[in-house]
N, C-alpha and C positions, 0 to 999 in steps of 0.2 A: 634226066627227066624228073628225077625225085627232087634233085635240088631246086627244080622249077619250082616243083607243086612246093616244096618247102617257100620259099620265097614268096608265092603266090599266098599262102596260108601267112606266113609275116603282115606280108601287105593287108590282107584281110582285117587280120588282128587290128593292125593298125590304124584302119579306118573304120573299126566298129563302133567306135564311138562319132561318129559323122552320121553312119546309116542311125542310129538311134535316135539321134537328135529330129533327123531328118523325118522318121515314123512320129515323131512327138509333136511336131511341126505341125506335118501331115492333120495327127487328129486332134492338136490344137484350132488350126481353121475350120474344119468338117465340124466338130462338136462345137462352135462358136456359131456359123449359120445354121444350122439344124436347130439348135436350141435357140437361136434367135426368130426362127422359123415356125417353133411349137410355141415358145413364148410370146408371138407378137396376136398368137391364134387365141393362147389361152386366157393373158392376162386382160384383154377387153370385156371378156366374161366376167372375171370378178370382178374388176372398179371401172366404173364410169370417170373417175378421176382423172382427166389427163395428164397432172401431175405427177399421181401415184404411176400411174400404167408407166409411165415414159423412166419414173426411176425404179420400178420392177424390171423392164425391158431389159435396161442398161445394165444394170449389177449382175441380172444374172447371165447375159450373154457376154460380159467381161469377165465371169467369172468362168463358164466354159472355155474362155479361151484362156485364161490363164494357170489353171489347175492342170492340166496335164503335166507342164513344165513345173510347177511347185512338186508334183507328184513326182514325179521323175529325177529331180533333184536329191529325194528323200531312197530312191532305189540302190540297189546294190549292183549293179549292170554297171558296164561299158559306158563309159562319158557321163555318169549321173554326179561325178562328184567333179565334173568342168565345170558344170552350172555356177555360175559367180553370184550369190547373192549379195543383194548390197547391203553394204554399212555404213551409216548414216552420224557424222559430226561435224564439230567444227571444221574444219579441212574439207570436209566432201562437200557441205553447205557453200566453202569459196567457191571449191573446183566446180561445181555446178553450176553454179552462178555464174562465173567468165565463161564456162561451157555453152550455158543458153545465150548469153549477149552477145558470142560471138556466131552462133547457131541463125540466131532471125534476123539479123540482117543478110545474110546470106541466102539462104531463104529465099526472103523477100525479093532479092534477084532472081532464083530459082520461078517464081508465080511470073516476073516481068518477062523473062526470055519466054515464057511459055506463053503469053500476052501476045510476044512481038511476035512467034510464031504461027499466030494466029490455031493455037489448038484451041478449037472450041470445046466445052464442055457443059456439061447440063445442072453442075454444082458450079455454086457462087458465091462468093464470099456476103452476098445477103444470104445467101439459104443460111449457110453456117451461123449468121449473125442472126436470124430470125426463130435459131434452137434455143436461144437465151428467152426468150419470151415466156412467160408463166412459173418461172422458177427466180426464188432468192440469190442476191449477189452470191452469198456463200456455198448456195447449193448448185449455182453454176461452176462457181471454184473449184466444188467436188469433182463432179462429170464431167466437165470439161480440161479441167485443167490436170487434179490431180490423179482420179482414179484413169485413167487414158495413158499417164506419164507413168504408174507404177505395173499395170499390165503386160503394156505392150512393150515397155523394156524387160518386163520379167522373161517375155519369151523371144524378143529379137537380139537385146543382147546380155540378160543373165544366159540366159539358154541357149540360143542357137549361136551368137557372135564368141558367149565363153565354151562350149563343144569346140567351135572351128578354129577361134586361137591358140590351141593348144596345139595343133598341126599345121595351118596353114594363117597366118593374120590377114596379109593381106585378101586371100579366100572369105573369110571369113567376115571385113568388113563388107566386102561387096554384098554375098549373097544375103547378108543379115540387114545393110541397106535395102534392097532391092525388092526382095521378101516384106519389110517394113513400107513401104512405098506401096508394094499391090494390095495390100491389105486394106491399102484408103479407099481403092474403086471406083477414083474418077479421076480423071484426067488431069482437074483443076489439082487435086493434091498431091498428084503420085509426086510431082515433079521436086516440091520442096520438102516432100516425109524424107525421101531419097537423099536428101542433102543433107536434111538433119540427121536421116541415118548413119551417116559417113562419120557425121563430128563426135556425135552422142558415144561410138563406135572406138574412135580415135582417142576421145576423151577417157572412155573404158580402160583404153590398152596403157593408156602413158598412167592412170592413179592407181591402176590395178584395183579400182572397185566400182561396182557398175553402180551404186549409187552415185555415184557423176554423172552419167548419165539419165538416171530418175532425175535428179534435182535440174541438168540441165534443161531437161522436153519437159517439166512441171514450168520452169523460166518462161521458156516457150509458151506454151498453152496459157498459162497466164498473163503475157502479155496481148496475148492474140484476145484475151476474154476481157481485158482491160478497155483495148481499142475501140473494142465493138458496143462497151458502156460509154467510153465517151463522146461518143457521135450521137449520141440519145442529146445531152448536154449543150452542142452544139449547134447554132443557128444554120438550120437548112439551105441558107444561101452562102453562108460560107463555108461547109465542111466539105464541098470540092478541096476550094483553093486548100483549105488548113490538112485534110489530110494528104495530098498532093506534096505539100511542101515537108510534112512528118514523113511519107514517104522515100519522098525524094533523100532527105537527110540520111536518113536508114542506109539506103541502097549506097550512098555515097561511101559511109561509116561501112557499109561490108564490101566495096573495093577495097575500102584504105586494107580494111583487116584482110582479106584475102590476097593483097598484095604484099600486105606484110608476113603471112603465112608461107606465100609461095618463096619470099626471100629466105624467111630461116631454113627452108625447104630446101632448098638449090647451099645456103652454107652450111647444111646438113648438122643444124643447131636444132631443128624443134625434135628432131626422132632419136630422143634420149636412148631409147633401145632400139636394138637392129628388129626389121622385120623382114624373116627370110620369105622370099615368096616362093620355095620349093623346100620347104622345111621337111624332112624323110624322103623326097621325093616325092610329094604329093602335091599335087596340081589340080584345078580346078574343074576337070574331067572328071576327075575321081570321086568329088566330094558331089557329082548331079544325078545322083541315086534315083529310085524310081520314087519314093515318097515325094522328094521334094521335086520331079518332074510331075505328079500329080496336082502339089498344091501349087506349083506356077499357073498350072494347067486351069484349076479351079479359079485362082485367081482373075488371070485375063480373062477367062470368059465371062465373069460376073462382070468387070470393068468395063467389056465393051458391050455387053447384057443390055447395061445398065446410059451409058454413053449412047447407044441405040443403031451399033453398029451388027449388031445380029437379028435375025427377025425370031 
């Protein structure tokens, strides 16, 4: 009986830094809509500006979500020193870079199967494009591209993907994708956040620095913010066919690439390190603690809130 309890008390240890993460998670999302909740109340009071309001909004509802995990990193607990911050050079600027090129065309299959599937959704790549409105090329760069790409990997995978690779990787990309994915809240996004989360994730694990992942989802969002300026540019009777056939290109370019993934995959050449999926014996039961059963919990319900599948 003692050695049980001894054993049980191991295991505990062992995944205190999992429950930690998972509590950090937890009041990263809560204090992210709360404060975007009080701020969307408060800041129409001070500026009539719709520009100002929309980049008050923003900063500081990205910065509620992002601060817990900065804070936490800086602690002396259980898992605060897994947190992978990144560092940013020559070398993580390449790895980024093939990071995102191979990230959105991918992607961009990820939006089509969910097309073909006929998921409807109530976000649309107008809506998305119609946010660019009233704001500078460069201040779109900001908000859209880059302060998005520094956050939300600060807490999907400096924080919660670097916690769970340290016990379980495999574990650890999933729920740090999947988590990444509900946090978009509609339909139309979960589907390719998810897929980017997988790479951004993978990319993490093979350079061992999550600024491979920043630089790659900044690639991403910036191309995504690219697109959507130059359809301004072109002639409304051709930018069917023209982005049809850009499309179409993409999607071809993420077969090629994903079929050349899945090969070095199977001659077990791209997974420079091993990744055990029962690393201590820990499995992915282990790691779906009450925190992070609340903020799935919170999540989906906002998702289909919002989708308009709850009254």
């Amino acid at each position: 009986m003692n050695l049980m309890k001894i054993k049980q008390k191991e295991k505990k240890l062992k995944l205190s830094p999992i429950y930690n993460i998972n509590r950090v998670l937890l009041l990263s999302v809560a204090s992210f809509f709360i404060v975007g909740i009080i701020a969307g109340n408060i800041i129409p009071k001070i500026t009539t500006n719709r520009e100002h309001a929309m980049w008050l909004l923003e900063i500081t509802t990205y910065l509620a979500l992002g601060l817990p995990t900065l804070i936490f990193s800086k602690l002396q607990c259980n898992g605060s020193k897994d947190v992978i911050l990144p560092k940013i050079n020559i070398t993580t600027i390449k790895d980024g870079l093939i990071c995102g090129l191979i990230a959105y065309p991918l992607m961009l299959i990820a939006i089509s199967l969910t097309k073909s599937a006929d998921i409807a959704s109530k976000m649309t790549s107008e809506q998305i494009e119609s946010s660019l409105i009233g704001f500078s090329f460069i201040g779109n760069i900001f908000r859209l591209a880059l302060l998005p790409a520094l956050i939300e990997e600060l807490v999907f995978r400096c924080g919660l993907f670097g916690v769970y690779s340290k016990k379980n990787v495999l574990v650890g990309i999933f729920i740090s994708s999947i988590m990444f994915a509900l946090l978009h809240g509609n339909l139309y996004q979960i589907p390719y956040a998810f897929v980017g989360g997988i790479i951004f994730a993978y990319a993490m694990y093979e350079t061992e620095n999550s600024g491979t992942a920043v630089i790659g989802h900044f690639v991403v969002n910036l191309i995504s913010v690219f697109s959507s300026y130059l359809k301004r540019y072109i002639n409304p009777e051709k930018i069917r066919t023209v982005e049809n056939t850009i499309v179409g290109l993409l999607m071809a370019g993420g077969v090629l690439i994903g079929g050349y993934l899945f090969y070095k995959i199977f001659q077990k050449k791209i997974v420079a390190k091993p990744i055990k999926v029962k690393e201590d014996g820990i499995s992915i039961g282990d790691c779906i603690t009450l925190p992070l059963l609340f903020t799935i919990s919170i999540l989906l319900l906002l998702t289909l809130t919002y989708e308009g599948y709850t009254t």
